[in-house]
CHARMM-style PDB file with segment names, atoms N, HN, CA, C and O in Angstrom:
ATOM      1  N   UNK     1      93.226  49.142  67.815  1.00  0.00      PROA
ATOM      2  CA  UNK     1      94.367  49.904  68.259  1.00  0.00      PROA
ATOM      3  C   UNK     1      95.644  49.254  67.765  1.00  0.00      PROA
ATOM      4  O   UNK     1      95.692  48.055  67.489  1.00  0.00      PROA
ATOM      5  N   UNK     2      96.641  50.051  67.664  1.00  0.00      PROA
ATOM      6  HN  UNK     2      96.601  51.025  67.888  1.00  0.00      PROA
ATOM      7  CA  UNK     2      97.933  49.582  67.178  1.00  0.00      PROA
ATOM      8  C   UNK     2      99.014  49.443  68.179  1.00  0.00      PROA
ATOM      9  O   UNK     2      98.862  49.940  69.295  1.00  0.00      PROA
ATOM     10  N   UNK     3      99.899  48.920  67.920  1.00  0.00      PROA
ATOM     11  HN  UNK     3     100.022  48.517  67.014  1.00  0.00      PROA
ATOM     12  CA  UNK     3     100.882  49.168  68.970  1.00  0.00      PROA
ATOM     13  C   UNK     3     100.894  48.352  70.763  1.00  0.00      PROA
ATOM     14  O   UNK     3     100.301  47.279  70.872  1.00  0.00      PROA
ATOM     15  N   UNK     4     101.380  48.777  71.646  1.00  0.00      PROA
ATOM     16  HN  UNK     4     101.862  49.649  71.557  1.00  0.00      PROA
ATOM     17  CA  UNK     4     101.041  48.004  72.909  1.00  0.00      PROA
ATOM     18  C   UNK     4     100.130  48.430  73.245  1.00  0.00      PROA
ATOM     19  O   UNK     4      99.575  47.664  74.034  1.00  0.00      PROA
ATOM     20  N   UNK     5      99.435  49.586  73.029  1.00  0.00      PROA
ATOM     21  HN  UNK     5      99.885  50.208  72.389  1.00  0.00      PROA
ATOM     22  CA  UNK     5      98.259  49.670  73.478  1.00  0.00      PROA
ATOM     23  C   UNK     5      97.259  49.081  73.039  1.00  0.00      PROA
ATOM     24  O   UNK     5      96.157  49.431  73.459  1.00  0.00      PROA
ATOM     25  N   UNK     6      97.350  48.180  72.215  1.00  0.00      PROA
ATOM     26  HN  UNK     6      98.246  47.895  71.874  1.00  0.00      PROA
ATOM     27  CA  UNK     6      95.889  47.575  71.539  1.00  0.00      PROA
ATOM     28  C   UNK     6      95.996  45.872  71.967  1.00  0.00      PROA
ATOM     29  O   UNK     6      95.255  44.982  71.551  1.00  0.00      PROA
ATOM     30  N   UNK     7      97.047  45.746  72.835  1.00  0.00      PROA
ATOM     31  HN  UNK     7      97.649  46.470  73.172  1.00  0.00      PROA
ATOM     32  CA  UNK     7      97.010  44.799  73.500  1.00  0.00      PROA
ATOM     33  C   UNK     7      96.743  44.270  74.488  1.00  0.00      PROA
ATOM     34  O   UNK     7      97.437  44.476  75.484  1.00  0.00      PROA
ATOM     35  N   UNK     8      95.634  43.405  74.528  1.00  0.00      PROA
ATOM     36  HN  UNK     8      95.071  43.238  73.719  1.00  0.00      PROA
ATOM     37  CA  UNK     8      94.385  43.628  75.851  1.00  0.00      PROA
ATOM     38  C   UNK     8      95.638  43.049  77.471  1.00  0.00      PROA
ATOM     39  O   UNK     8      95.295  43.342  78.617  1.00  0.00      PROA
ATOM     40  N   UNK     9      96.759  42.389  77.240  1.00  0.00      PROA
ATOM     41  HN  UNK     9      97.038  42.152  76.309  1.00  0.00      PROA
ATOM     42  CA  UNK     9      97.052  42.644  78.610  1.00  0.00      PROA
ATOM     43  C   UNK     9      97.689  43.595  79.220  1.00  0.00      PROA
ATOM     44  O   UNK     9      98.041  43.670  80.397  1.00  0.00      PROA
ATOM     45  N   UNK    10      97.869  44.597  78.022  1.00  0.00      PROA
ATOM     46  HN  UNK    10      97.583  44.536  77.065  1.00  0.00      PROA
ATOM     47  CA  UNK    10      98.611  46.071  78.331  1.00  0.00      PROA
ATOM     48  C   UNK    10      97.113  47.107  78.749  1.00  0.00      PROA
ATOM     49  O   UNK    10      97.021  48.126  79.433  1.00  0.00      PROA
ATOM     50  N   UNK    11      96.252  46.441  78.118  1.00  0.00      PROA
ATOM     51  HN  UNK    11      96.327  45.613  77.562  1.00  0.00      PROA
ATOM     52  CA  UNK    11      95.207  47.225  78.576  1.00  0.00      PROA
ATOM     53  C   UNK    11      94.589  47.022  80.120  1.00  0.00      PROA
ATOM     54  O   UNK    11      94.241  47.964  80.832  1.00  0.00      PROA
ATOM     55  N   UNK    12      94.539  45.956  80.406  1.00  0.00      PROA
ATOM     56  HN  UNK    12      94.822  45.191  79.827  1.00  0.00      PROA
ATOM     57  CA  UNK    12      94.031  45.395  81.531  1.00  0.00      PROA
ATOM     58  C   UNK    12      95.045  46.345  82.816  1.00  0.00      PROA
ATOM     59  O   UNK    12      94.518  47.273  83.430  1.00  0.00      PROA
ATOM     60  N   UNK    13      96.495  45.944  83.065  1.00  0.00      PROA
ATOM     61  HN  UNK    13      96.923  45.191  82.566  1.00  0.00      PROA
ATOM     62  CA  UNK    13      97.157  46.329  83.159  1.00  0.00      PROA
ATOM     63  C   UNK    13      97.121  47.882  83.399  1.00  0.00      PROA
ATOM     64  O   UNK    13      97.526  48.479  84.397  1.00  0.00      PROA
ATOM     65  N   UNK    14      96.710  48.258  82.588  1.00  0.00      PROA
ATOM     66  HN  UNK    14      96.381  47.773  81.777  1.00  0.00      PROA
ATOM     67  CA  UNK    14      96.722  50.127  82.512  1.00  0.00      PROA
ATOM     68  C   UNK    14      95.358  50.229  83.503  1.00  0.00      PROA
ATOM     69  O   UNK    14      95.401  50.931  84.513  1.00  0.00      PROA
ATOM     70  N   UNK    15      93.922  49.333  83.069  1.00  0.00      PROA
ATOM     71  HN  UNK    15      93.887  48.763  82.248  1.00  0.00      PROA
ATOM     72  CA  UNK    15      93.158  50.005  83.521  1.00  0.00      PROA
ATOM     73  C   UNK    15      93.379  49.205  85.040  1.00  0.00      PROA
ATOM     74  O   UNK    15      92.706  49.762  85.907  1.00  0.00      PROA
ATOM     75  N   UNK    16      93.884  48.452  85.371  1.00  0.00      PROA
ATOM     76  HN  UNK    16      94.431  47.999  84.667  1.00  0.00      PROA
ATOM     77  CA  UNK    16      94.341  48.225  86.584  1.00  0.00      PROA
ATOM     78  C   UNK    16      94.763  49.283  87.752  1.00  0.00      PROA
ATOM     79  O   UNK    16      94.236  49.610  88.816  1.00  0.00      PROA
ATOM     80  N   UNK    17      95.824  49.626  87.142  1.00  0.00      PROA
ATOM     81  HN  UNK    17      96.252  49.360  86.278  1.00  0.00      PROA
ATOM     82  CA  UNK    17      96.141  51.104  87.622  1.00  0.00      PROA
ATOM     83  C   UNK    17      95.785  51.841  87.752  1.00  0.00      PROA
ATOM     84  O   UNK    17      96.219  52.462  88.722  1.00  0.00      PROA
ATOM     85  N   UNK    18      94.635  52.512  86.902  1.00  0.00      PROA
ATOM     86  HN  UNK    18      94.282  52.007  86.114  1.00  0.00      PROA
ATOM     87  CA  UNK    18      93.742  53.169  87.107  1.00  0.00      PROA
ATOM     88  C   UNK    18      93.036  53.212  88.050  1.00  0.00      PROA
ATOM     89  O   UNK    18      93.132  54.149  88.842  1.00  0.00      PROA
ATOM     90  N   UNK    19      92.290  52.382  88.192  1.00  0.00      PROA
ATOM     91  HN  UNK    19      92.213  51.620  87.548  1.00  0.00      PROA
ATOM     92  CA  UNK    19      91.455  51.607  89.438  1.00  0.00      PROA
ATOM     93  C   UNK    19      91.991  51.924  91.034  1.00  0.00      PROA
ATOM     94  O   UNK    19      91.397  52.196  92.078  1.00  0.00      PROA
ATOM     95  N   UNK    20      93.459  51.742  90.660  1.00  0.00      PROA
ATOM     96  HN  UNK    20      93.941  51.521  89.812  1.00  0.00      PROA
ATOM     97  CA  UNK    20      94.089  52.114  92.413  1.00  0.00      PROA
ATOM     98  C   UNK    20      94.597  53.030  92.621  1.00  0.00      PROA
ATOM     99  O   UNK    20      95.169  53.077  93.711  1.00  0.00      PROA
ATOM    100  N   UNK    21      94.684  54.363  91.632  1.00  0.00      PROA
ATOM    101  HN  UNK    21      94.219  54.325  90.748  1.00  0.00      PROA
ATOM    102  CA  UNK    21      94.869  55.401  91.377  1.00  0.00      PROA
ATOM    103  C   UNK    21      93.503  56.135  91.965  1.00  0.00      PROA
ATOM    104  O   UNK    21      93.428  57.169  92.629  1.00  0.00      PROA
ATOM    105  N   UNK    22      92.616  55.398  91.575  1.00  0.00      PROA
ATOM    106  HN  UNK    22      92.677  54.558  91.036  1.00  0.00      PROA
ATOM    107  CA  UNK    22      91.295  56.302  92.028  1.00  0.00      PROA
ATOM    108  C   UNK    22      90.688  55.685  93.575  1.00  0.00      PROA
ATOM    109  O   UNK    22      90.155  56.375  94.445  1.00  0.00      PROA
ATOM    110  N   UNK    23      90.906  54.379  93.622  1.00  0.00      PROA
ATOM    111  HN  UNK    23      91.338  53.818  92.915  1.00  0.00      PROA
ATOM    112  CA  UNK    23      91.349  53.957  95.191  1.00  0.00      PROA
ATOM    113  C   UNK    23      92.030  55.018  96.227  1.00  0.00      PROA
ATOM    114  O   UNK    23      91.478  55.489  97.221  1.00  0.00      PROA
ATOM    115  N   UNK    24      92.957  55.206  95.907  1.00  0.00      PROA
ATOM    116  HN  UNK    24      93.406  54.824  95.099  1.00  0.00      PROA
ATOM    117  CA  UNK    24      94.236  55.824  96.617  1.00  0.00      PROA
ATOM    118  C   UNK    24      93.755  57.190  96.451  1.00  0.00      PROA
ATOM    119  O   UNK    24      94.264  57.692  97.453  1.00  0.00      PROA
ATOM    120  N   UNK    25      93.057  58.242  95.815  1.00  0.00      PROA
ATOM    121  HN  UNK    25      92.643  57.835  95.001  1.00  0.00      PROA
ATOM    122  CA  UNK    25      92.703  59.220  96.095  1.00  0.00      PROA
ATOM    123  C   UNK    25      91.719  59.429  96.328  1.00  0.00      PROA
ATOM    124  O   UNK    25      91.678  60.652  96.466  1.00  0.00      PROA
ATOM    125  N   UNK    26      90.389  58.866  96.553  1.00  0.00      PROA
ATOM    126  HN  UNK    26      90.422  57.873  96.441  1.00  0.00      PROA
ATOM    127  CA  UNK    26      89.503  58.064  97.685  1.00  0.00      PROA
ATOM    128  C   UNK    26      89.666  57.989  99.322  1.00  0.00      PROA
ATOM    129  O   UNK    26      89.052  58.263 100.353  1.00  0.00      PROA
ATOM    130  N   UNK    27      90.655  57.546  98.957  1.00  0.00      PROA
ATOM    131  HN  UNK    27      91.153  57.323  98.119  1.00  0.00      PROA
ATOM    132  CA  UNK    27      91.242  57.200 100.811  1.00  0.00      PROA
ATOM    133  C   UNK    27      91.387  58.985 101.070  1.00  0.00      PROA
ATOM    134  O   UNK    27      90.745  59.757 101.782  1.00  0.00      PROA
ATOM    135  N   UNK    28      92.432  59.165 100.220  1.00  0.00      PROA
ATOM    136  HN  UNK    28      92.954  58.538  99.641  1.00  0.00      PROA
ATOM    137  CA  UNK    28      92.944  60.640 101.160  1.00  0.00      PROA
ATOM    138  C   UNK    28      91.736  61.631 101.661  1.00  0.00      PROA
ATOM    139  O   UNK    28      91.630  62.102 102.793  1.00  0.00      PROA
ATOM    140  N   UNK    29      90.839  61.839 100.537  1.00  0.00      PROA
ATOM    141  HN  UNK    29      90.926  61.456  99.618  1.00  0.00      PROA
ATOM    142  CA  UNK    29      89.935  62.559 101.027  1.00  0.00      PROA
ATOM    143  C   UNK    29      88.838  61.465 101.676  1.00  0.00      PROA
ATOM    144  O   UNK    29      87.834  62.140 101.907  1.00  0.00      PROA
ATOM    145  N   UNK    30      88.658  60.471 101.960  1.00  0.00      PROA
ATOM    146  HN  UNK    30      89.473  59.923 101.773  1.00  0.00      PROA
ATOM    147  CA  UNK    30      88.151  60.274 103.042  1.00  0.00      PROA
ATOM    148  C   UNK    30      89.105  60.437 104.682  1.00  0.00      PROA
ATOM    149  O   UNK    30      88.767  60.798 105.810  1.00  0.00      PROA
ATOM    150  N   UNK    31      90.015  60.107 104.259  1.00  0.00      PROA
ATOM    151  HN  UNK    31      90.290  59.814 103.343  1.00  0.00      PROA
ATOM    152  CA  UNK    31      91.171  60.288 105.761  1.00  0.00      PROA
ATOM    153  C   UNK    31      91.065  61.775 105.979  1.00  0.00      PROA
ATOM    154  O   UNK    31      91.190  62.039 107.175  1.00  0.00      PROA
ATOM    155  N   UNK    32      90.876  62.832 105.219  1.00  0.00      PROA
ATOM    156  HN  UNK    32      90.775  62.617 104.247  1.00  0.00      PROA
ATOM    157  CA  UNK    32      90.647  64.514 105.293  1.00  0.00      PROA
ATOM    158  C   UNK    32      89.551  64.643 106.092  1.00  0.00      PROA
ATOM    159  O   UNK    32      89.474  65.389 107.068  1.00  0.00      PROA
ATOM    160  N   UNK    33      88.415  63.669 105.538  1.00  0.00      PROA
ATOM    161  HN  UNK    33      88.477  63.063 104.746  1.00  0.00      PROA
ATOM    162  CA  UNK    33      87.346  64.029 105.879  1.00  0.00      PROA
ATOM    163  C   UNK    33      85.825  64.900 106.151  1.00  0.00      PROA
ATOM    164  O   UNK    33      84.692  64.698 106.588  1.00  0.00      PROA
ATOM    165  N   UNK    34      86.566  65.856 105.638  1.00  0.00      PROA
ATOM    166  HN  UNK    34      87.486  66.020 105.283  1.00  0.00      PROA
ATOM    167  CA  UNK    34      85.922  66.657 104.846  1.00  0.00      PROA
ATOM    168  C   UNK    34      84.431  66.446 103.998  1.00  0.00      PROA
ATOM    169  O   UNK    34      83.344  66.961 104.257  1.00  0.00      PROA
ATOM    170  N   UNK    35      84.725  65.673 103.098  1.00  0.00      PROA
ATOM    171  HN  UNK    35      85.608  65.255 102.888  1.00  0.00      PROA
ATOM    172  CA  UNK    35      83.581  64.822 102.060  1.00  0.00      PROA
ATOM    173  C   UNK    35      82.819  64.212 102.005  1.00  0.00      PROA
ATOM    174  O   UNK    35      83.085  63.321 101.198  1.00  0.00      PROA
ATOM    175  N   UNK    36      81.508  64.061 102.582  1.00  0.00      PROA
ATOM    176  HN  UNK    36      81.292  64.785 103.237  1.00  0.00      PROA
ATOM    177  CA  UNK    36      80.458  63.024 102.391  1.00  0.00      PROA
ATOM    178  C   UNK    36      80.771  61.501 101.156  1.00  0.00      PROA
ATOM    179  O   UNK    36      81.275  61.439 100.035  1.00  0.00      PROA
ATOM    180  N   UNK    37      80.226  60.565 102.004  1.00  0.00      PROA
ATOM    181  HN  UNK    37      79.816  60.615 102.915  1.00  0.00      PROA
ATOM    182  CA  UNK    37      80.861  59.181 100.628  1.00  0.00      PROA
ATOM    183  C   UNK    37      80.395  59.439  99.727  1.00  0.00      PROA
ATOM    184  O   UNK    37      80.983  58.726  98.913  1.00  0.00      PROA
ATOM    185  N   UNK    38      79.378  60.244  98.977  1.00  0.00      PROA
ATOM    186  HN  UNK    38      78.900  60.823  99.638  1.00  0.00      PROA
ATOM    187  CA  UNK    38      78.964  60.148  97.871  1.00  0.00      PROA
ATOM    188  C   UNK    38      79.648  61.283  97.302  1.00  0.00      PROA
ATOM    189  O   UNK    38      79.566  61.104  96.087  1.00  0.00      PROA
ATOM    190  N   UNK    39      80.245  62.298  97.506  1.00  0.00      PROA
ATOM    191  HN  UNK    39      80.311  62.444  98.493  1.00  0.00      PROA
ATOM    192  CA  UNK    39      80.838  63.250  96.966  1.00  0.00      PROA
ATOM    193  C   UNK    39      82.781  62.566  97.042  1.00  0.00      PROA
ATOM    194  O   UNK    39      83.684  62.951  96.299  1.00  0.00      PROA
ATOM    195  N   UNK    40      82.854  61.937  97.714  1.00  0.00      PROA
ATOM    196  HN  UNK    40      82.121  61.624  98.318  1.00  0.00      PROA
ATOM    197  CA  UNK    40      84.198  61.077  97.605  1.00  0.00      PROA
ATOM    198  C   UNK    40      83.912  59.976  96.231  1.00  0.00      PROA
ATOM    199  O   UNK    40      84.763  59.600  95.425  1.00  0.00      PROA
ATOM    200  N   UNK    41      83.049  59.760  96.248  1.00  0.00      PROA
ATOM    201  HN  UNK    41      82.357  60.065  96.903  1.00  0.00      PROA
ATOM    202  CA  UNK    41      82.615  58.648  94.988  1.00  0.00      PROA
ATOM    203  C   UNK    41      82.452  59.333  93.835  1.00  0.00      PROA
ATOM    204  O   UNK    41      82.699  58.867  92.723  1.00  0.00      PROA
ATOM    205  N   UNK    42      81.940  60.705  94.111  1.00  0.00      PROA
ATOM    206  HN  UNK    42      81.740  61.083  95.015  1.00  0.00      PROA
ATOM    207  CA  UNK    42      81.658  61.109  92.695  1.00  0.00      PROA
ATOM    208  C   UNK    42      82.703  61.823  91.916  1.00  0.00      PROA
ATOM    209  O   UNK    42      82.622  62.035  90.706  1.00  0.00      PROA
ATOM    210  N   UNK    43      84.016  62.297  92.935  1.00  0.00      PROA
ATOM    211  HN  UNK    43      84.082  62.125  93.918  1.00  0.00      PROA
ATOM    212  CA  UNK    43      84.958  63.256  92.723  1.00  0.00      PROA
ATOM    213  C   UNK    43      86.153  61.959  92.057  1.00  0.00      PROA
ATOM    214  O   UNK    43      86.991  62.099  91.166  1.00  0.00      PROA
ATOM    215  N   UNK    44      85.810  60.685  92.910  1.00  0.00      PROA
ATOM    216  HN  UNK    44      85.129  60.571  93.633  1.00  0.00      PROA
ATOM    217  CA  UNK    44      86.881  59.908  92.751  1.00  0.00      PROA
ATOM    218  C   UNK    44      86.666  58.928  91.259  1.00  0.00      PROA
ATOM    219  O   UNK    44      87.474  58.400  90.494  1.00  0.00      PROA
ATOM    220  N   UNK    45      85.231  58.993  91.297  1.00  0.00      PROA
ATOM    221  HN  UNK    45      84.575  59.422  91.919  1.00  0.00      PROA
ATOM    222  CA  UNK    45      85.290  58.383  89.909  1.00  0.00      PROA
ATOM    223  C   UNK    45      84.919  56.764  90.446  1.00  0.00      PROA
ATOM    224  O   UNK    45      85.144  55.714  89.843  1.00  0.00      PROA
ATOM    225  N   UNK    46      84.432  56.912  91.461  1.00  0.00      PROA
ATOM    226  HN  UNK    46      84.250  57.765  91.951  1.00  0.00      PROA
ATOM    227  CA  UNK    46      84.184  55.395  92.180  1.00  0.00      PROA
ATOM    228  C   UNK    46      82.821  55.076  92.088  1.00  0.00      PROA
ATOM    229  O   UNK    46      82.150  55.989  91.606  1.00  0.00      PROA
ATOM    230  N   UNK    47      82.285  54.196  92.359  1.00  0.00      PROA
ATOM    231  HN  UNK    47      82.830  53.455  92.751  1.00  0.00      PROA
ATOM    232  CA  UNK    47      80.985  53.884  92.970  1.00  0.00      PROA
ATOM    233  C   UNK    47      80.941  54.185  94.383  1.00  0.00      PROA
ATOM    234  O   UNK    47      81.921  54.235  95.128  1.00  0.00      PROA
ATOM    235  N   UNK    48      79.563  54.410  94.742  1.00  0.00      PROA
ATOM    236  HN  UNK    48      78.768  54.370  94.137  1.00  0.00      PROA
ATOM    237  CA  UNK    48      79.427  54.957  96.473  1.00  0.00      PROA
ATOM    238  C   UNK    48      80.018  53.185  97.083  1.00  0.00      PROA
ATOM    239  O   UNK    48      80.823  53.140  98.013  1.00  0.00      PROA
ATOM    240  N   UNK    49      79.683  52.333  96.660  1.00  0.00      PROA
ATOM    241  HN  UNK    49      79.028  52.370  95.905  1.00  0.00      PROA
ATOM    242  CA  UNK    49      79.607  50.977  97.315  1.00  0.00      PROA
ATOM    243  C   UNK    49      81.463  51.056  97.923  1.00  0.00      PROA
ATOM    244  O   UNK    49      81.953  51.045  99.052  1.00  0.00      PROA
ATOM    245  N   UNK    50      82.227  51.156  96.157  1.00  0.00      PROA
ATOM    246  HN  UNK    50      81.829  51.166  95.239  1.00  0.00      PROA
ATOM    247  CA  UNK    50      83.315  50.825  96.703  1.00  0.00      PROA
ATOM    248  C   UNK    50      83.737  51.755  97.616  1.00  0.00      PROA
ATOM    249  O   UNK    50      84.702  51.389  98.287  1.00  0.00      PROA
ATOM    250  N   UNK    51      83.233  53.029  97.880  1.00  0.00      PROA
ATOM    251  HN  UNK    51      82.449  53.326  97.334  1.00  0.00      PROA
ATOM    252  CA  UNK    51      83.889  54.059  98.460  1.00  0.00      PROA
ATOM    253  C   UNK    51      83.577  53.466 100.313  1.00  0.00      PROA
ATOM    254  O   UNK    51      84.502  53.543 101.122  1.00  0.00      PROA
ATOM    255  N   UNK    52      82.873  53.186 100.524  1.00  0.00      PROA
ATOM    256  HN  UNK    52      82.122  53.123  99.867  1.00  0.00      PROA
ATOM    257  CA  UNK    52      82.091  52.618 101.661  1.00  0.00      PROA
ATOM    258  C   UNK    52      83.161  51.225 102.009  1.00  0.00      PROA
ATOM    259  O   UNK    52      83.777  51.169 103.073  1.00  0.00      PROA
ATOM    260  N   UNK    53      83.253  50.272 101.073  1.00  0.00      PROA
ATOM    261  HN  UNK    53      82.752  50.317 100.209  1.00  0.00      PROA
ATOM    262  CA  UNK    53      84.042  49.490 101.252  1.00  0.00      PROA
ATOM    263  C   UNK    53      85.758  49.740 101.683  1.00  0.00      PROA
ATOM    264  O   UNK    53      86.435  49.030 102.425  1.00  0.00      PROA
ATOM    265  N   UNK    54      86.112  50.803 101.057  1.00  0.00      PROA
ATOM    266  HN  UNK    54      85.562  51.380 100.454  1.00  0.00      PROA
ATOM    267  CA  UNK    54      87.438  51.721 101.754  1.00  0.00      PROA
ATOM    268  C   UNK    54      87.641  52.199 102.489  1.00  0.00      PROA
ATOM    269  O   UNK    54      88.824  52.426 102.741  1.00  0.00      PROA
ATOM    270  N   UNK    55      86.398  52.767 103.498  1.00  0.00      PROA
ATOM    271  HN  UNK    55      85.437  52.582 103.293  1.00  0.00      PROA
ATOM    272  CA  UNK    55      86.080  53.632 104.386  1.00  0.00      PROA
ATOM    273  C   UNK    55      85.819  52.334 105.288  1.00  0.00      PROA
ATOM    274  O   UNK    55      86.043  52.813 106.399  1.00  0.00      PROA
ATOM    275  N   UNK    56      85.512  51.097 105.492  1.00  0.00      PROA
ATOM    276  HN  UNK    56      85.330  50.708 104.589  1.00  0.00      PROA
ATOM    277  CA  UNK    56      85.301  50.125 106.151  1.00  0.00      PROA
ATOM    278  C   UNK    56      86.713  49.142 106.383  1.00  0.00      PROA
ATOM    279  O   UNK    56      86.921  48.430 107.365  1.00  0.00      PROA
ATOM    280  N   UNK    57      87.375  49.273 105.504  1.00  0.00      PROA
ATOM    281  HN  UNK    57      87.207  49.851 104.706  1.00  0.00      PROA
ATOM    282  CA  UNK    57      88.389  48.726 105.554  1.00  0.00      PROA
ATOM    283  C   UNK    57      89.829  49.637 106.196  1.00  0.00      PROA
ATOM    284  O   UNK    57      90.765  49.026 106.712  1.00  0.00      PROA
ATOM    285  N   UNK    58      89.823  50.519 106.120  1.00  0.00      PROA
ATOM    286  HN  UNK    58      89.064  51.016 105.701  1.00  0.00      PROA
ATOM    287  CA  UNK    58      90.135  51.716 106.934  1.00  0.00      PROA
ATOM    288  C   UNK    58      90.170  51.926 108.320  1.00  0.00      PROA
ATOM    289  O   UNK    58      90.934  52.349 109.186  1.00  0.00      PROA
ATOM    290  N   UNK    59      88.874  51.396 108.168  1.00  0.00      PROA
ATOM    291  HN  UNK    59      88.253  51.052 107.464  1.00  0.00      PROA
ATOM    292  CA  UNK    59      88.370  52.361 109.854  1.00  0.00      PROA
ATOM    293  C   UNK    59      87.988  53.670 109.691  1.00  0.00      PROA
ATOM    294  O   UNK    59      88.376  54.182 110.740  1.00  0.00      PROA
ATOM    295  N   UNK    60      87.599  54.321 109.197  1.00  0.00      PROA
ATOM    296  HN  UNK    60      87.283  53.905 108.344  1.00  0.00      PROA
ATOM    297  CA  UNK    60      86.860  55.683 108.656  1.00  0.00      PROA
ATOM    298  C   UNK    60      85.629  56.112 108.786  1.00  0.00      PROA
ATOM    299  OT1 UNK    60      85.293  57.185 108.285  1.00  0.00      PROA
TER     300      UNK     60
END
């Protein structure tokens, strides 16, 4: 890659964000409630584990 993007702490960084981007919309639809954890995991792009781990840390 060229540019800042081909620079692994711009990358890290990005996919960092990512990560709590898909955290953070995780939570909401578990706080909705609505969603079984595995359909919160699968919509969110998570693993069931971490989704469980959010939902525990929560109180959910």
């Amino acid at each position: 890659m060229k540019g800042a993007l081909g620079d692994p702490e711009t990358r890290r960084i990005l996919n960092t964000g990512r990560k709590e981007t898909k955290k953070e919309t995780a939570l909401r639809m578990l706080k909705d409630g609505e969603l079984s954890l595995d359909k919160v995991a699968e919509y969110a792009g998570l693993k069931e584990e971490e989704v469980k781990q959010l939902a525990e840390l929560e109180n959910l």
